[in-house]
C-alpha positions as a printed NumPy array, in Angstrom:
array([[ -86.189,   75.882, -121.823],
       [ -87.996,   75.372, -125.175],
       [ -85.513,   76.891, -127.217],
       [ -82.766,   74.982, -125.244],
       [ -84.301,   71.7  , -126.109],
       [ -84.717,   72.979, -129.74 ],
       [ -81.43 ,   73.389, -129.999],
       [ -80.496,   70.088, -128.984],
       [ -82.844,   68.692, -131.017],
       [ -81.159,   70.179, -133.585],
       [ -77.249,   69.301, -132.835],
       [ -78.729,   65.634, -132.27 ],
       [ -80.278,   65.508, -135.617],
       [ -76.896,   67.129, -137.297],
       [ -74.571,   64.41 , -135.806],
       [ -77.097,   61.861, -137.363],
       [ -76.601,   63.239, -140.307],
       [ -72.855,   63.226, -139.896],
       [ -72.851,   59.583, -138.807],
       [ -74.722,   58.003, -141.095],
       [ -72.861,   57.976, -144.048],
       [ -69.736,   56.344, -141.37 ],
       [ -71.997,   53.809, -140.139],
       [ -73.004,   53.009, -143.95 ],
       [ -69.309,   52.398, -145.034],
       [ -68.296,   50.21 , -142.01 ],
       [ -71.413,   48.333, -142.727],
       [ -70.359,   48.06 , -146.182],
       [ -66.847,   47.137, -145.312],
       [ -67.846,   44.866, -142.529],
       [ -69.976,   42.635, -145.361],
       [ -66.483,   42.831, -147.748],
       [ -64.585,   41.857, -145.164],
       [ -66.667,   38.727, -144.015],
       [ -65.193,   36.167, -146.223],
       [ -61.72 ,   36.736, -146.093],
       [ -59.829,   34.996, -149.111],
       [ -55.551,   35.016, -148.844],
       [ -54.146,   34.586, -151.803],
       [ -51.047,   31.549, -150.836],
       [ -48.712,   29.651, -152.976],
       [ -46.779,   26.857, -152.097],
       [ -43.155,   26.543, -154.084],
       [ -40.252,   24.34 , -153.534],
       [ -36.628,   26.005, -154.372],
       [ -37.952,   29.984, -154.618],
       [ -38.175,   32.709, -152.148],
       [ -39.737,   32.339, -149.021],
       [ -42.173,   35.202, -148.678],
       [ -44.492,   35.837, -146.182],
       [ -47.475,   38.643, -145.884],
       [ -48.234,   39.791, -142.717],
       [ -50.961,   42.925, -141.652],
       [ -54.291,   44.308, -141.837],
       [ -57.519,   43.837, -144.597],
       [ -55.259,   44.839, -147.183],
       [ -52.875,   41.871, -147.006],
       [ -55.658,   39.793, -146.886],
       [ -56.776,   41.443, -150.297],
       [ -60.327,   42.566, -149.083],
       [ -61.5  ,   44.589, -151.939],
       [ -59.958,   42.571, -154.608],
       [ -62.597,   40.63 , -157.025],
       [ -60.469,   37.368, -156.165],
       [ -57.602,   36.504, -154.051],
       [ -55.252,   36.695, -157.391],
       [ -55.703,   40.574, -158.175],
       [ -54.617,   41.042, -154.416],
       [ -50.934,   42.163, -153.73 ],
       [ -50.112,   38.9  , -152.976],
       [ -51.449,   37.553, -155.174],
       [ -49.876,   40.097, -158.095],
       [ -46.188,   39.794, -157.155],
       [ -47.269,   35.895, -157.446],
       [ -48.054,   36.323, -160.826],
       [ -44.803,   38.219, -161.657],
       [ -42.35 ,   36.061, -159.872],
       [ -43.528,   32.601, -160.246],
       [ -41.21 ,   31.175, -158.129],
       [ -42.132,   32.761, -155.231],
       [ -43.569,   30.434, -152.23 ],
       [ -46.061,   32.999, -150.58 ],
       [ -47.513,   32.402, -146.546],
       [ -50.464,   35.012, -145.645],
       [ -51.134,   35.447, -142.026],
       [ -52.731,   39.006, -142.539],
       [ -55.839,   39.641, -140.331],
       [ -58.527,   41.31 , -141.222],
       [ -58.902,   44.752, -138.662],
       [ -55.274,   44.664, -137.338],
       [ -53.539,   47.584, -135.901],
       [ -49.28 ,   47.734, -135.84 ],
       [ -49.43 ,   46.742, -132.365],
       [ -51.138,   43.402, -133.532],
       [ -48.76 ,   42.954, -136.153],
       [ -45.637,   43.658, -134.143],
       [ -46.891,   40.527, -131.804],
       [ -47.746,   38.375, -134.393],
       [ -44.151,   38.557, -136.205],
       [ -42.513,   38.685, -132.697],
       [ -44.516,   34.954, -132.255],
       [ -43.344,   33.996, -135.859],
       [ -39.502,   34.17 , -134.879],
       [ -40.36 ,   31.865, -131.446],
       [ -42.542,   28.983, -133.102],
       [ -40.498,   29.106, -136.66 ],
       [ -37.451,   27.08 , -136.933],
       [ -35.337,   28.763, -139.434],
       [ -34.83 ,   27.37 , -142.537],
       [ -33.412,   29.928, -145.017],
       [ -29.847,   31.465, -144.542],
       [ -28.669,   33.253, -142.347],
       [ -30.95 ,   31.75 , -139.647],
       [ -34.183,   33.562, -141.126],
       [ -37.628,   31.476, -141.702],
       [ -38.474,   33.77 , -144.336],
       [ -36.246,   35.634, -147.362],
       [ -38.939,   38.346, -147.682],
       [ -41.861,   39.554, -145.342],
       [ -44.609,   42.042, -146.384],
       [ -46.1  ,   44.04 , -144.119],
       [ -49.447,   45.844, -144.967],
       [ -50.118,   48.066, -141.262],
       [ -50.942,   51.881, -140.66 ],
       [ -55.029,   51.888, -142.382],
       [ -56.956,   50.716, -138.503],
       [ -54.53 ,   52.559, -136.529],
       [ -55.3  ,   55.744, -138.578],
       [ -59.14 ,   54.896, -138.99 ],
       [ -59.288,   54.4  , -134.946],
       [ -56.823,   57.168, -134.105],
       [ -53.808,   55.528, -132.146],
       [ -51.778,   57.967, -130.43 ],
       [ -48.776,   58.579, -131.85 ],
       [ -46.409,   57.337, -129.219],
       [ -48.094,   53.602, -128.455],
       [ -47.634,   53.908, -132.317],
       [ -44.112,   54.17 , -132.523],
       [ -43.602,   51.846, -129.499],
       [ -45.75 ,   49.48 , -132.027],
       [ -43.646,   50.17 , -134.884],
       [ -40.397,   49.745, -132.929],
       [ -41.191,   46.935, -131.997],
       [ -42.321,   45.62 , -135.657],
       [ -39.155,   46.253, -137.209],
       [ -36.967,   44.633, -134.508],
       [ -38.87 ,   41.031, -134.63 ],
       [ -38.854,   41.545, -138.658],
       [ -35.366,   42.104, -138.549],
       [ -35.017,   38.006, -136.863],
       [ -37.865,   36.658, -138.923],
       [ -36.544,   38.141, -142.622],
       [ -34.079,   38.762, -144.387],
       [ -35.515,   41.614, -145.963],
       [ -38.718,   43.764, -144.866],
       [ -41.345,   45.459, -146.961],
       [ -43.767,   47.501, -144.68 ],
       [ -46.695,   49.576, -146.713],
       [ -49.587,   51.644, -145.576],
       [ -52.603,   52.529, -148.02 ],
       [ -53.383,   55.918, -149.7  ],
       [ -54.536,   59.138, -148.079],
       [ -58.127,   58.54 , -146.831],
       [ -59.013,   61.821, -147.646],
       [ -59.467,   60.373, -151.101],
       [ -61.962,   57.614, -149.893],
       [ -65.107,   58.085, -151.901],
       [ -66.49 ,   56.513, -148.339],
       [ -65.589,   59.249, -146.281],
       [ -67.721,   62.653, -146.689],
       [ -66.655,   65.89 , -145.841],
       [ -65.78 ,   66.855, -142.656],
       [ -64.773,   62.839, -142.109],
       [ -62.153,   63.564, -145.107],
       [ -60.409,   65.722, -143.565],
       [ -59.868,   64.235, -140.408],
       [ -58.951,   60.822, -141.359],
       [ -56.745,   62.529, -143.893],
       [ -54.812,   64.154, -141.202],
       [ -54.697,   60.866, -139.19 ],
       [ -53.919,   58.937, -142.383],
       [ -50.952,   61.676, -142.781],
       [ -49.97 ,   61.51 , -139.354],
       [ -49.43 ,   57.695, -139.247],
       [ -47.621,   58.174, -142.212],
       [ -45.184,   60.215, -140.684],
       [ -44.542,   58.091, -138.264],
       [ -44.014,   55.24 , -140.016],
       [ -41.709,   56.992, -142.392],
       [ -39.836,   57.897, -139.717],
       [ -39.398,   55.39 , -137.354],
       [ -38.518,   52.753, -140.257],
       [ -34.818,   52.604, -140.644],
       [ -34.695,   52.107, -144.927],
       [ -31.804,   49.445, -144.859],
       [ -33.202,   45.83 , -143.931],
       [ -36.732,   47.541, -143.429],
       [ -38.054,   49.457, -146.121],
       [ -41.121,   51.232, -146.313],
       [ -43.426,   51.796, -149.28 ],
       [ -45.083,   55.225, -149.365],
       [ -48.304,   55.521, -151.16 ],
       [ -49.493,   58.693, -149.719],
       [ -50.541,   61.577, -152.187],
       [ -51.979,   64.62 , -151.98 ],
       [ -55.154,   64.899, -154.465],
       [ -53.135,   66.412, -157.081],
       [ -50.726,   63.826, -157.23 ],
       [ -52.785,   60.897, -156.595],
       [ -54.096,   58.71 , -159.679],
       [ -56.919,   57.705, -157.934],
       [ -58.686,   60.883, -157.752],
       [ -60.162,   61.612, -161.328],
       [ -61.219,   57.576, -161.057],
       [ -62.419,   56.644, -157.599],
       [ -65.085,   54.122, -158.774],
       [ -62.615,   52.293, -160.649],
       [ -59.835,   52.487, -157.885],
       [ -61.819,   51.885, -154.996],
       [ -64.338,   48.825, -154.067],
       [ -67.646,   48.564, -153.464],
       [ -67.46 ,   49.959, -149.762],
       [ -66.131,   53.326, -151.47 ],
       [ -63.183,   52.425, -148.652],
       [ -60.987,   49.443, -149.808],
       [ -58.74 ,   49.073, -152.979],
       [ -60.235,   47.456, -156.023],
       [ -58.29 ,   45.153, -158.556],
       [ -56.446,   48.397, -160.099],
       [ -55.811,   50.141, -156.928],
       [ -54.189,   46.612, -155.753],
       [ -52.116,   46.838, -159.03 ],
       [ -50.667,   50.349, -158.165],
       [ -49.895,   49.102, -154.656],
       [ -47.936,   45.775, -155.882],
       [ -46.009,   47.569, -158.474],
       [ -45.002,   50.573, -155.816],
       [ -44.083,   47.061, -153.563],
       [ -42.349,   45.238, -156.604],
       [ -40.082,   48.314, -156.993],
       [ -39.245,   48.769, -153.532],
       [ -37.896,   45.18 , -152.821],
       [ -35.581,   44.485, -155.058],
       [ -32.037,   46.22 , -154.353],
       [ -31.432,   44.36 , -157.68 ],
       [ -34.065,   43.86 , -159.366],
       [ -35.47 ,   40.378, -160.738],
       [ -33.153,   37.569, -160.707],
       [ -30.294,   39.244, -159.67 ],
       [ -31.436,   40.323, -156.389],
       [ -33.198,   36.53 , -155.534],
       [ -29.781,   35.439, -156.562],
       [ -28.308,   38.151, -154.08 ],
       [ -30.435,   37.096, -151.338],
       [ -29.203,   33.58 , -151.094],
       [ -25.251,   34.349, -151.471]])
């Protein structure tokens, strides 16, 4: 009986040890997240764009609202009038009701009946940091892309990195939210159909991923969410997805 309760002792005291450093970084990311700032910009005569998704729509991380996605592709397309309804913690499934309310409660005001010319979608990090199964995520995804479709005429969706990578995340956490980070990737990739919908892939493995050799200057405080750089390698991946032509031209294209 002693050595029973020994070793129980023991396996307690190891998942401690385990836990602690997760309950560190969602106490760290909790205190990031706490303030939420959304980068927005009102403009009369440019693209309607609207951002949509989890923390990193909202920009936690960034130093200030303007080194955030949003507020990036703001700074190279001035014209842009940019909406942020992203919410800090949500999963696709939250998303995918949110922009299915947007096309009920938004009269349309852009051509071809569409409130919005572009939407950006930032979705995948919480469902792969709290494990959704795979087939309430594609429901969730499904589901996404068809209310997009109504509210936009064209859809950026983007997940984050590989949280393998997350300075946050210790060994054996790595690997496992790498593999779930991987997994919603996959889904994601292929549930999205590439025409109207688009989705930005910023997956790497470590050898390919520029955050790696860097991770205090790529990551924020919380050793979890993107700093001003690692925002700057996520808007230029989403710059270069949206435009079919780039710059002008495709603006230009969107209202013919």
């Amino acid at each position: 009986m002693r050595a029973s309760g020994l070793t129980g002792a023991a396996v307690a005291a190891a998942a401690a040890t385990l836990a602690a450093p997760m309950i560190r970084t969602i106490a760290r990311g909790r205190g990031l997240a706490a303030c939420p700032r959304r980068f927005v910009r009102r403009r009369q005569g440019g693209m309607r764009v609207l951002v949509v998704g989890d923390s990193s729509g909202v920009g936690v991380g960034a130093s200030s609202p303007v080194y955030s996605v949003a507020g990036r592709l703001a700074a190279a397309h001035p014209d842009w009038s940019i909406g942020n309804l992203a919410v800090v913690g949500s999963r696709t499934a939250d998303v995918a009701r949110l922009v299915s309310r947007l096309r009920r409660r938004t009269a349309p005001r852009t051509v071809a009946g569409h409130p919005y010319d572009l939407l950006i979608v930032h979705t995948g990090g919480n469902d792969a940091l709290h494990a959704t199964p795979s087939p309430e995520l594609e429901e969730s995804v499904d589901r996404l892309v068809a209310a997009a479709c109504l509210v936009a005429r064209h859809t950026v969706i983007v997940t984050g990195g590989n949280l393998a990578l997350a300075p946050a995340l210790p060994v054996p956490w790595s690997w496992w939210f790498g593999a779930q980070s991987r997994r919603v990737r996959d889904v994601l990739r292929w549930r999205i159909p590439g025409t109207h919908v688009v989705y930005v892939d910023l997956y790497r493995k470590p050898e390919a991923d520029p955050t790696v050799r860097e991770p205090e200057r790529f990551f924020a405080r919380d050793g979890l969410h993107p700093s001003d750089e690692n925002y700057a390698l996520w808007s230029h991946a989403i710059d270069q997805h949206v435009p079919a032509v780039p710059g002008r031209a495709y603006e230009a294209m969107l209202r013919a």
